[in-house]
matplotlib code that plots the C-alpha trace (Angstrom):
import matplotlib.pyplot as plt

x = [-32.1, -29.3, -30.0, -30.2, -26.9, -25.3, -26.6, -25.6, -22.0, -21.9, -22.9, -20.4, -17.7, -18.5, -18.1, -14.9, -13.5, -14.3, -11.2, -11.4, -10.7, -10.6, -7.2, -4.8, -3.9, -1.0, -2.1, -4.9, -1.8, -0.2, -1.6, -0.7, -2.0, -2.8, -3.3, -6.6, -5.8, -3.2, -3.4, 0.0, -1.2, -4.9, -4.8, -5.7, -2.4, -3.3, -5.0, -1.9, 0.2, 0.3, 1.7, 2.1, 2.7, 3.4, 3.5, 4.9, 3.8, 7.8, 8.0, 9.2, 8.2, 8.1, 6.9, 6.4, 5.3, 5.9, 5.8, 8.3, 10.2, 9.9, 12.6, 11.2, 13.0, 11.6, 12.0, 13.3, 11.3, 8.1, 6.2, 2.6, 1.3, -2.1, -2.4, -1.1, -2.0, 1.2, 2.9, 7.0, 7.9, 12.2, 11.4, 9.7, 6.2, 3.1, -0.6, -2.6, -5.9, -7.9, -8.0, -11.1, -11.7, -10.2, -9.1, -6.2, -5.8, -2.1, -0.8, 2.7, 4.8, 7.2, 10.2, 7.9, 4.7, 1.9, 1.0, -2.3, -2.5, -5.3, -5.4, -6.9, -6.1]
y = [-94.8, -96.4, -94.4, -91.2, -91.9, -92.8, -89.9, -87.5, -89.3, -88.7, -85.1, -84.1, -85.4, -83.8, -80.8, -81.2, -82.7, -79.2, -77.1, -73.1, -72.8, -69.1, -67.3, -65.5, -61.8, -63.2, -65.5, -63.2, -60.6, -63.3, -63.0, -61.5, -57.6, -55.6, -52.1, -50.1, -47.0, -45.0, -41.5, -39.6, -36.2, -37.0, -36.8, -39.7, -40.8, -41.5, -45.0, -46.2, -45.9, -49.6, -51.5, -55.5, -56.4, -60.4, -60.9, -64.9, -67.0, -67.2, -63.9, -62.5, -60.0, -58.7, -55.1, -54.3, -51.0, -47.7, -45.1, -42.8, -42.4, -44.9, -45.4, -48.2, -51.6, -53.8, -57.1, -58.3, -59.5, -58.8, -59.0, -58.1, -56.8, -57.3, -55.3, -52.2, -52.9, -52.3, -54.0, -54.1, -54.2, -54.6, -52.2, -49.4, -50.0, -48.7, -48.9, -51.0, -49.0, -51.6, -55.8, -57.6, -60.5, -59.5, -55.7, -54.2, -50.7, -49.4, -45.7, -44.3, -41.4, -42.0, -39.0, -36.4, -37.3, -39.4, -42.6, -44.3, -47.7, -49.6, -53.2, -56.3, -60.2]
z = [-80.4, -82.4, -85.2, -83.2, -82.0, -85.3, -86.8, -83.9, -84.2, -88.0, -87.4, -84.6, -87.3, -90.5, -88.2, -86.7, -90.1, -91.9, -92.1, -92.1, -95.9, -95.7, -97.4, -95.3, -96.0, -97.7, -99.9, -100.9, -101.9, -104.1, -107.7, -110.6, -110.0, -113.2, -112.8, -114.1, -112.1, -111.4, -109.9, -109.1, -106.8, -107.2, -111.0, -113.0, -115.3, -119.0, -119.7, -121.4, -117.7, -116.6, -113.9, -113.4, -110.0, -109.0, -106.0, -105.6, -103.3, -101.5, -101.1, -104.2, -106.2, -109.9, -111.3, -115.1, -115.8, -118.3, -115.4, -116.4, -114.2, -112.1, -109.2, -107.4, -107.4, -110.1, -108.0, -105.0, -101.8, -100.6, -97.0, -95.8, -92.2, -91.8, -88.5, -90.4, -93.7, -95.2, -98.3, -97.9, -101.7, -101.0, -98.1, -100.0, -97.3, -99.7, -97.6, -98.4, -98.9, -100.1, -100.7, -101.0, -104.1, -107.3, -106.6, -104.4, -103.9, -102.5, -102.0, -101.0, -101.7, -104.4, -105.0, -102.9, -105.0, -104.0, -106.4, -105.7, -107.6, -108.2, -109.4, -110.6, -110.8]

ax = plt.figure().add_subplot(projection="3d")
ax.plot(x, y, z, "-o")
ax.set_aspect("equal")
plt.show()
């Protein structure tokens, strides 16, 4: 019965002692994003249109890209809402269209046209 007991025990704690380990919206935004896609009214841009995107764990920001042209702040601050699925890149809010393991998909409307990125860590 002693054993029962000690083994109950020792089961009860290796449950309690595991932690959720799952990532938070905003830690799965923080990576280094490298475009593969980029659509601007529907219509694919040219393979050699590129975008980097950090996003830092702090809340900063960085963006490297040869979009031409491109109005958008180049760094600054950055915050995520989950509920909404919005990213604020130095207030500029794109939607978050799609995040799940390595891609990201985000859409806004940048000078009247609509840009659809999608990325990769």
């Amino acid at each position: 019965m002693k054993k029962l007991t000690f083994a109950l025990a020792l089961l009860a704690l290796a449950f309690t002692a595991c932690k959720n380990d799952d990532p938070t919206f905003t830690e799965k935004l923080t990576a280094e994003w490298n475009s593969t896609e980029i659509k601007v009214d529907g219509v694919a841009a040219p393979a050699s249109t590129t975008m980097f995107l950090h996003l830092q764990t702090g809340g900063n920001y960085e963006i490297t890209t040869n979009i031409t042209p491109f109005t958008h702040p180049t760094s600054g601050t950055w915050a995520a809402d989950e509920a909404n699925m919005k990213l604020a890149l130095s207030g500029n809010v794109w939607t978050i269209h799609h995040l799940e393991g390595n891609t990201l998909r985000i859409g806004n409307t940048v000078d009247s046209v609509e840009v659809e990125i999608d990325f990769e860590k």
